[in-house]
VEXNUGU-165052 format. One record per atom (N, C-alpha, C): residue number from 1; residue in one letter; atom name; x, y, z. Coordinates in steps of 0.2 Angstrom, whole numbers, plus 5000, padded with zeros to 4 digits. Example, Ala and Ser with C-alpha at 12.3 -4.5 7.8 and 13.67 -1.06 7.14 Angstrom:
! residues 2
REC    i  aa  at    xx    yy    zz
REC    1   A   N  5066  4972  5039
REC    1   A  CA  5062  4978  5039
REC    1   A   C  5066  4984  5039
REC    2   S   N  5064  4989  5035
REC    2   S  CA  5068  4995  5036
REC    2   S   C  5064  5000  5039
This chain:
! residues 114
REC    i  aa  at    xx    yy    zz
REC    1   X   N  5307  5096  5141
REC    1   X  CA  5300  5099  5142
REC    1   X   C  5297  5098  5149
REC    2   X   N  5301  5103  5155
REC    2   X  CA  5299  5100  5160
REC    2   X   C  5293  5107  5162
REC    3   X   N  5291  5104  5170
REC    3   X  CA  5285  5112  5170
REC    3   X   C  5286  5117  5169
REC    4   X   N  5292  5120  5172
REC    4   X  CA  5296  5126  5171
REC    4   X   C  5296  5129  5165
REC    5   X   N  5297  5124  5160
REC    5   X  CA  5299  5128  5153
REC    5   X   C  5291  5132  5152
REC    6   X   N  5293  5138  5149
REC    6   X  CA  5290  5143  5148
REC    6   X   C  5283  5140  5141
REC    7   X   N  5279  5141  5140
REC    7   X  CA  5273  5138  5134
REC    7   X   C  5276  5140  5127
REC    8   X   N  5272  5136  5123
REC    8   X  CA  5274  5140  5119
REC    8   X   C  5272  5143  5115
REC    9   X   N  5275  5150  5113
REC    9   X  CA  5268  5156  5109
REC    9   X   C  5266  5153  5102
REC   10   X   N  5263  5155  5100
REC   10   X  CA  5256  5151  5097
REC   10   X   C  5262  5156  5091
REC   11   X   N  5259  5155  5084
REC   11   X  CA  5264  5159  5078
REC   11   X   C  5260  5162  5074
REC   12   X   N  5262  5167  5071
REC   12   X  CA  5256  5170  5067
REC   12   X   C  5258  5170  5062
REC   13   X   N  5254  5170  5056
REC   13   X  CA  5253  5171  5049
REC   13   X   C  5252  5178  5045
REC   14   X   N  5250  5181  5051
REC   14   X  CA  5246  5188  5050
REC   14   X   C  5252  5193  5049
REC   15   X   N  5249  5197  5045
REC   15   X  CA  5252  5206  5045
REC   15   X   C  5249  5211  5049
REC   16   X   N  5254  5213  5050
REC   16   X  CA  5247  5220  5052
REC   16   X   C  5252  5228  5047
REC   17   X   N  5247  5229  5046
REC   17   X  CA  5248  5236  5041
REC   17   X   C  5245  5245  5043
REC   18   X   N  5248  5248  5045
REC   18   X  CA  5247  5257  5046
REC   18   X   C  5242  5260  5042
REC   19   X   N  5236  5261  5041
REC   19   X  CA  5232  5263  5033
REC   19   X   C  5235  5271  5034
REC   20   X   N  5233  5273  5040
REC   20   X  CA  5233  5280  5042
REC   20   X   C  5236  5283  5049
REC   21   X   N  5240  5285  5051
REC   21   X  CA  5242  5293  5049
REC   21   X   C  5247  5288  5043
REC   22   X   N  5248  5293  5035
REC   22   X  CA  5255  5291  5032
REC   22   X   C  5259  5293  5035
REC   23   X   N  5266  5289  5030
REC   23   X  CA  5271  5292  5035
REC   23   X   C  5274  5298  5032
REC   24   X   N  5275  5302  5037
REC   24   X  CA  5277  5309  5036
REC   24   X   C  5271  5312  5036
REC   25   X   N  5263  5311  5036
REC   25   X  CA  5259  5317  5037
REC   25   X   C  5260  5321  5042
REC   26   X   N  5256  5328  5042
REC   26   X  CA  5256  5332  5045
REC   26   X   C  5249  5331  5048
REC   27   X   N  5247  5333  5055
REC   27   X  CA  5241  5329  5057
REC   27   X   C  5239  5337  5064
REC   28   X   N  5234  5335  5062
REC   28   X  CA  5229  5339  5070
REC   28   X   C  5233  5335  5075
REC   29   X   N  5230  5338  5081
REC   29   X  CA  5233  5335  5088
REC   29   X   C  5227  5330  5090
REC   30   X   N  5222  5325  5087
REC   30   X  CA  5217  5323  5085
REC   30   X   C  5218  5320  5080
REC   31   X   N  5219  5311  5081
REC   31   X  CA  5223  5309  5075
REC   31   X   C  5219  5302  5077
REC   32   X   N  5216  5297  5070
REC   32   X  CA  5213  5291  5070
REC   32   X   C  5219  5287  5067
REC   33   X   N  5220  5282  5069
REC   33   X  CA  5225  5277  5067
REC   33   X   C  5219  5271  5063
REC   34   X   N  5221  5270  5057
REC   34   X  CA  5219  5264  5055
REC   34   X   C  5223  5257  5053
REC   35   X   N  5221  5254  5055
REC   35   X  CA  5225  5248  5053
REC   35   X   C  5220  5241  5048
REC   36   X   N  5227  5241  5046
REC   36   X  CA  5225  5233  5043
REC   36   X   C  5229  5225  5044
REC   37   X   N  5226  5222  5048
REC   37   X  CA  5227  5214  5050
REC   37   X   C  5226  5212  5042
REC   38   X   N  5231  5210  5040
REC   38   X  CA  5227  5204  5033
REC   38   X   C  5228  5195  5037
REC   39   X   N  5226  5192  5035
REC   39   X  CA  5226  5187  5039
REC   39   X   C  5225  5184  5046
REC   40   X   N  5220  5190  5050
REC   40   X  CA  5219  5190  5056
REC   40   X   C  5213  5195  5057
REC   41   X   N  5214  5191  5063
REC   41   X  CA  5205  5194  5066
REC   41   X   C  5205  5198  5072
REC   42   X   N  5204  5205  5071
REC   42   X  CA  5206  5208  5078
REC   42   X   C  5198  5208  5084
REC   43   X   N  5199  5204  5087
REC   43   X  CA  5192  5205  5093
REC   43   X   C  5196  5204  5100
REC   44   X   N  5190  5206  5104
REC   44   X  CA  5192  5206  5112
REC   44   X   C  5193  5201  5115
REC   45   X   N  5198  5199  5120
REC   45   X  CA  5198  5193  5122
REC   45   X   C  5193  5191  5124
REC   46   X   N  5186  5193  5126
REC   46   X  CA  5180  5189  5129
REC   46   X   C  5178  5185  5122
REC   47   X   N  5180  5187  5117
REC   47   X  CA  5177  5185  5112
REC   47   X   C  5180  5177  5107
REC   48   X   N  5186  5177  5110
REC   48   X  CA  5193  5172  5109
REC   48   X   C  5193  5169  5112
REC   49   X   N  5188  5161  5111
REC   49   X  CA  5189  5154  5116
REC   49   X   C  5193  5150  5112
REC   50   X   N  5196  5145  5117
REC   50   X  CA  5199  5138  5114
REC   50   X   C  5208  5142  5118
REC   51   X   N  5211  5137  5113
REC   51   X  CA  5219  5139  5113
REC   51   X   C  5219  5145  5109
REC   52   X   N  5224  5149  5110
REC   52   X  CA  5228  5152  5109
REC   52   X   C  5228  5152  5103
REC   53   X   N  5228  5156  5095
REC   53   X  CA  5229  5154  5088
REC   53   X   C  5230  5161  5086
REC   54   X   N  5232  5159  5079
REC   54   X  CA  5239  5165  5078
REC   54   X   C  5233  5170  5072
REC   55   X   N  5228  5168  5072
REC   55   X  CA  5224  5172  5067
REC   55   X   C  5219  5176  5070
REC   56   X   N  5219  5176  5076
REC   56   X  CA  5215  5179  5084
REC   56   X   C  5219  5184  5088
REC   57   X   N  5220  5189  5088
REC   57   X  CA  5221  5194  5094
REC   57   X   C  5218  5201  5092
REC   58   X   N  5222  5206  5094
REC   58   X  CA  5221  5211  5096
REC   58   X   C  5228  5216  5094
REC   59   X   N  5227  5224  5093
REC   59   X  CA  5232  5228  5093
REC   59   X   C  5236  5232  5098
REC   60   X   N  5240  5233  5101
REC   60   X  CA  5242  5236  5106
REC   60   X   C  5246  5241  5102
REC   61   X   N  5244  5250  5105
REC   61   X  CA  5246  5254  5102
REC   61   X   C  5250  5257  5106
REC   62   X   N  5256  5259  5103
REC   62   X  CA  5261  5264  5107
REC   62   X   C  5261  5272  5103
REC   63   X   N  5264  5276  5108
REC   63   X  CA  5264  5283  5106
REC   63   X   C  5269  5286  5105
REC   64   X   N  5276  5285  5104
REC   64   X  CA  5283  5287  5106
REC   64   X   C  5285  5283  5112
REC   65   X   N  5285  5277  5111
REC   65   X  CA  5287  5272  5115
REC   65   X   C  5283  5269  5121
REC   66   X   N  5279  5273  5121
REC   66   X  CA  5272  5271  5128
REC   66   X   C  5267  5266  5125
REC   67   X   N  5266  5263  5129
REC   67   X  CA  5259  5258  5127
REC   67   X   C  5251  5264  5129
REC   68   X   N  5249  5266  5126
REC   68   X  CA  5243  5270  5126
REC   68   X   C  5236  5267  5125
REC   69   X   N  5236  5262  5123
REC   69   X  CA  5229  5256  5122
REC   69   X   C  5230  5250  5120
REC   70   X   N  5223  5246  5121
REC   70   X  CA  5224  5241  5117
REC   70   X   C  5218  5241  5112
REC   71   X   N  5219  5242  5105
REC   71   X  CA  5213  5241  5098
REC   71   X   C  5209  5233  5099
REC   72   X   N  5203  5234  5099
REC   72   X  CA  5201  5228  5098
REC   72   X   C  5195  5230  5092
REC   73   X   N  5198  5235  5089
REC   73   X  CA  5196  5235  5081
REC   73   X   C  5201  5235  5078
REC   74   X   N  5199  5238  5071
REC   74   X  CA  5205  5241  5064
REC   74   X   C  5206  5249  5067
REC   75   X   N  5204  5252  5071
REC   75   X  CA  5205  5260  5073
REC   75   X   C  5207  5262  5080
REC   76   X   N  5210  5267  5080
REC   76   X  CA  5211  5268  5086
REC   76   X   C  5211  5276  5086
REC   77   X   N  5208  5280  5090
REC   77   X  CA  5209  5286  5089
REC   77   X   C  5214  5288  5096
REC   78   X   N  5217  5295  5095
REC   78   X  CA  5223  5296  5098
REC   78   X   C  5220  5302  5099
REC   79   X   N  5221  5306  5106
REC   79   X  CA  5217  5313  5107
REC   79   X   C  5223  5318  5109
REC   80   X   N  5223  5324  5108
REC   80   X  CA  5227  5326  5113
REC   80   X   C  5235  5328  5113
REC   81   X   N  5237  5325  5105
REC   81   X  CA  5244  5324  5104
REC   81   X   C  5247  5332  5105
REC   82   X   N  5252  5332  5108
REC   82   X  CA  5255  5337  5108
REC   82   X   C  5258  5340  5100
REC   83   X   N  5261  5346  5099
REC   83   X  CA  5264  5346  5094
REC   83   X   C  5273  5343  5092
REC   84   X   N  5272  5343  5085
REC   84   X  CA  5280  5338  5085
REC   84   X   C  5280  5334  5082
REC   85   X   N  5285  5329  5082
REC   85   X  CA  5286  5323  5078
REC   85   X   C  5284  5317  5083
REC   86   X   N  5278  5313  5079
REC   86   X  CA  5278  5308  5086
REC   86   X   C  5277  5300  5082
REC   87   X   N  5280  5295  5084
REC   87   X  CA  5279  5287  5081
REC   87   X   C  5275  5284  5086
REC   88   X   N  5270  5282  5080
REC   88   X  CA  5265  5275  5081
REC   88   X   C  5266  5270  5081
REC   89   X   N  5268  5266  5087
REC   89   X  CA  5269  5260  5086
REC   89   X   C  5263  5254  5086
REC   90   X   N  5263  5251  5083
REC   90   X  CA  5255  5245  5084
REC   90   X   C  5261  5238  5084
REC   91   X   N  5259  5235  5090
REC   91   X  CA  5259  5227  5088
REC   91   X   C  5254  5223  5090
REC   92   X   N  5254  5217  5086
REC   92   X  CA  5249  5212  5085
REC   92   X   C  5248  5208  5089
REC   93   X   N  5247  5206  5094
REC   93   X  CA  5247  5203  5100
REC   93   X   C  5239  5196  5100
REC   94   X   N  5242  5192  5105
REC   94   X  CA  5237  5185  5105
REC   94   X   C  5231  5188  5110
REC   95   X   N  5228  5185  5109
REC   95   X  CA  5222  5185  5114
REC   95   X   C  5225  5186  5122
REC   96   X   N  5231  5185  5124
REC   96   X  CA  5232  5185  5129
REC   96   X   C  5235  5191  5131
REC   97   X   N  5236  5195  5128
REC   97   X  CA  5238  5201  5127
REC   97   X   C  5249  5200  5126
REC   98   X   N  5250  5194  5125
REC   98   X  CA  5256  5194  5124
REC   98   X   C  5260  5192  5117
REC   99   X   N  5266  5194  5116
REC   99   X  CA  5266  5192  5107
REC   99   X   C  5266  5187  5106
REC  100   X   N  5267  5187  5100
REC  100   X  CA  5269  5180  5095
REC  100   X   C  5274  5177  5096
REC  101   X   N  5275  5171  5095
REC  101   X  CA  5283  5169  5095
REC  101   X   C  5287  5174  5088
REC  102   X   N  5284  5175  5083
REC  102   X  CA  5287  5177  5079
REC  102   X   C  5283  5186  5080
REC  103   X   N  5286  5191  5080
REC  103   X  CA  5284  5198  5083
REC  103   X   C  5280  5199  5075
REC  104   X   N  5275  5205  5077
REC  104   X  CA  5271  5207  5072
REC  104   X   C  5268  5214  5073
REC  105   X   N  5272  5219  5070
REC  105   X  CA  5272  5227  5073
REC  105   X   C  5272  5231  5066
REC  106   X   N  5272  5236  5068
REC  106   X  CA  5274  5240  5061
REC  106   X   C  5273  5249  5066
REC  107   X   N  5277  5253  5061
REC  107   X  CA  5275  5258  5065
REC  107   X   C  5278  5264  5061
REC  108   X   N  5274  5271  5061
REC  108   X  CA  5274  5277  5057
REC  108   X   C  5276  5282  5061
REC  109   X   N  5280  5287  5056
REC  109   X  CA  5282  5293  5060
REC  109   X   C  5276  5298  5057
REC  110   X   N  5275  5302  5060
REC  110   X  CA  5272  5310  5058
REC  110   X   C  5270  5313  5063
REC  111   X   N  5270  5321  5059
REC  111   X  CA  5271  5327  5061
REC  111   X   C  5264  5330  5067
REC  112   X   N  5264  5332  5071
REC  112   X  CA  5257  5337  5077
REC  112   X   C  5261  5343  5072
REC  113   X   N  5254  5345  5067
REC  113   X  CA  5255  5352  5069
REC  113   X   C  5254  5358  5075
REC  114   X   N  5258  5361  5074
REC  114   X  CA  5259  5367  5080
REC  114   X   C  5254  5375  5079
């Protein structure tokens, strides 16, 4: 344990779960993502003091492998989707905006109508 070694991430207990788009829906180009954290609290870092803890972060949304925001709710709206098959990626991240020791994602496919 010397200074160098990297800290160590904090573990999470939590899920996170996709309510909406299902997977395989067919979707406007105008799509709200709902998620569900069971076991955890999603807020903004201004709002998460002390250490680092695994039932405190946030969601970081990906769109076909980009990071496109970060949730600091249960929702995220998605504007502008082109048409096509596109994957939602969500992970569950610490207050610090970096993950868990143990990863906590989940992610959907569906359709942009054309």
């Amino acid at each position: 344990g010397g200074p160098l070694d990297p800290p160590v991430r904090p573990i999470t207990a939590a899920k996170l779960v996709i309510l909406s788009p299902a997977p395989n829906q067919v979707t406007g180009p105008n799509v709200t993502l709902q998620f569900q954290v069971v076991g955890g609290t999603v807020l903004p870092p201004a709002q998460a003091t002390g250490p680092l803890r695994g039932d405190q972060g946030h969601i970081h949304v990906s769109v076909d492998g980009k990071l496109v925001q970060m949730a600091y709710s249960t929702h995220a709206d998605l504007n502008d989707l082109a048409p096509g098959p596109h994957t939602v990626s969500a992970a569950w991240v610490a207050t610090d905006h970096l993950p868990f020791a143990n990863r906590v994602a989940a992610a959907v496919l569906f359709t942009v109508q054309s």
